[in-house]
N, C-alpha and C positions, 0 to 999 in steps of 0.2 A: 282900882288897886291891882286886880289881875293883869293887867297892859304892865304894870309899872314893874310886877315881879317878873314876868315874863322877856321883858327889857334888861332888865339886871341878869337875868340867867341866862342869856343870849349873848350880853356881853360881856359876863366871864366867862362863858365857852368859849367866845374868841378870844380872848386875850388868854388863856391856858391852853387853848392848843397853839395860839401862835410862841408862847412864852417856851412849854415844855418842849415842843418838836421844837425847837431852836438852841436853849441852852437846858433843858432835861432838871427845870426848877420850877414850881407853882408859887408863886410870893402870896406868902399870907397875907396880904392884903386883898385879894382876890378872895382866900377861903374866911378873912373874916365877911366879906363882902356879903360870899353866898350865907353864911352863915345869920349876919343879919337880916340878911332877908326872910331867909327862913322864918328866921323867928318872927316876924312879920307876919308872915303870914299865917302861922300857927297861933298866934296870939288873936287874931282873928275868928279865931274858932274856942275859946277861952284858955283859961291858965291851965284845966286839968290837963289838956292835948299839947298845951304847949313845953308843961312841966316833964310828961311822959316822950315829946320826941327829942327835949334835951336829953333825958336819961338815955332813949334809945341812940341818940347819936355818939355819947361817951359809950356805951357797949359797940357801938358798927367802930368808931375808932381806934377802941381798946382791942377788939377783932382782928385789927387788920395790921397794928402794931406788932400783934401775937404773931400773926402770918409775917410779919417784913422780919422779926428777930429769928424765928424757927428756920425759915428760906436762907437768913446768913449764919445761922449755926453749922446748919447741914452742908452749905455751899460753900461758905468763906465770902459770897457776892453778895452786894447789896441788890435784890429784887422789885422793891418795892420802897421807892420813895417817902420820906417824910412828908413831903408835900402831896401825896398820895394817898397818905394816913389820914392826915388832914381833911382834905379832900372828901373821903368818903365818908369823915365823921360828917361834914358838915352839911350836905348832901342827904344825909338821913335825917335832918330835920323835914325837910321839901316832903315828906312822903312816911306812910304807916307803914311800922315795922311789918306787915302782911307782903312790901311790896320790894322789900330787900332783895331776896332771892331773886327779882326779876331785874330788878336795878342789878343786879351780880352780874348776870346770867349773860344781858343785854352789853356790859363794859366790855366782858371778855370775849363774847362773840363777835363786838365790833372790833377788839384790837387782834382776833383771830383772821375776821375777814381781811384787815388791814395787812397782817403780816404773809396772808398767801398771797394777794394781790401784788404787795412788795418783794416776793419771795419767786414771784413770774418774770418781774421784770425787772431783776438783779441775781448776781448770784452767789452772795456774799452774805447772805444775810445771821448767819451765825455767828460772826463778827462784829454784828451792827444791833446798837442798844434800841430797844423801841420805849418809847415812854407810854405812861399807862394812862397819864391825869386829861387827856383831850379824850380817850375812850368812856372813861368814870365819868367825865362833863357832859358828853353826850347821851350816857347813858340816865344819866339824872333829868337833862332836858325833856327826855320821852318819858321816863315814868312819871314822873310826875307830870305830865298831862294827858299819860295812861287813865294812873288813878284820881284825875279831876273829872275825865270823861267818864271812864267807866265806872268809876269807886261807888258813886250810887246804883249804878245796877247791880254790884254783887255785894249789897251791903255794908260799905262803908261809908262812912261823910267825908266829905272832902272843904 
């Protein structure tokens, strides 16, 4: 069953980062995707775990909706994607709220390294929108098999 979730989260990463860096959109068909998987796999471990990383994934969404509207109050820009919101709701199924912060941490470091990389070898980049949802996808792929690796050595079940 682990090859098979593993497979599914590999291939909406590709397809969200070929989707978003092309036309700057995630199709909910992708975040229902990941999402049932999730729940997949969380129901695997019983209803109380799976009941709790629903709730925690409607809190990581509601989070992030709260950051996309405050970003375009203060800006007037849209920052952060609907399909982004989405995205990271459904992404906090995959993984215990313990492991968010790192899932965070991990998104915007890759889309950091990403933009000075781009930022060497262009000189426009002020200009030019970056998407966030292939950084968020990659960053889900590694925690959670952070916390599959490691999650029993520092206490968690996975």
């Amino acid at each position: 069953m682990i090859f098979i979730l593993t497979a599914v989260l590999v291939i909406c990463f590709g397809v969200i980062c070929y989707v978003d860096f092309r036309w700057f959109i995630i199709p909910d068909a992708v975040n229902v995707t990941l999402l049932a998987a999730g729940l997949m796999f969380r129901l695997q471990q019983g209803w109380v775990e799976t009941f709790t990383a629903c709730a925690f994934a409607l809190l990581v969404a509601l989070l992030m909706w709260t950051i996309r509207q405050v970003h375009l109050r203060l800006t007037g820009r849209v920052g952060l994607g609907l399909g982004d919101v989405k995205l990271a709701g459904a992404a906090a199924v995959w993984f215990s709220p313990w492991m968010f912060p790192i899932f965070l941490f991990l998104a915007s470091s890759l889309a950091l390294v990403f933009l000075l990389i781009f930022n060497l070898a262009r000189k426009d980049v002020q200009t030019q929108k970056i998407p966030f949802g292939p950084f968020l996808a990659g960053s889900l792929v590694v925690t959670w098999n952070l916390e599959r690796l490691y999650g029993p050595f520092i206490g968690q079940i996975s």
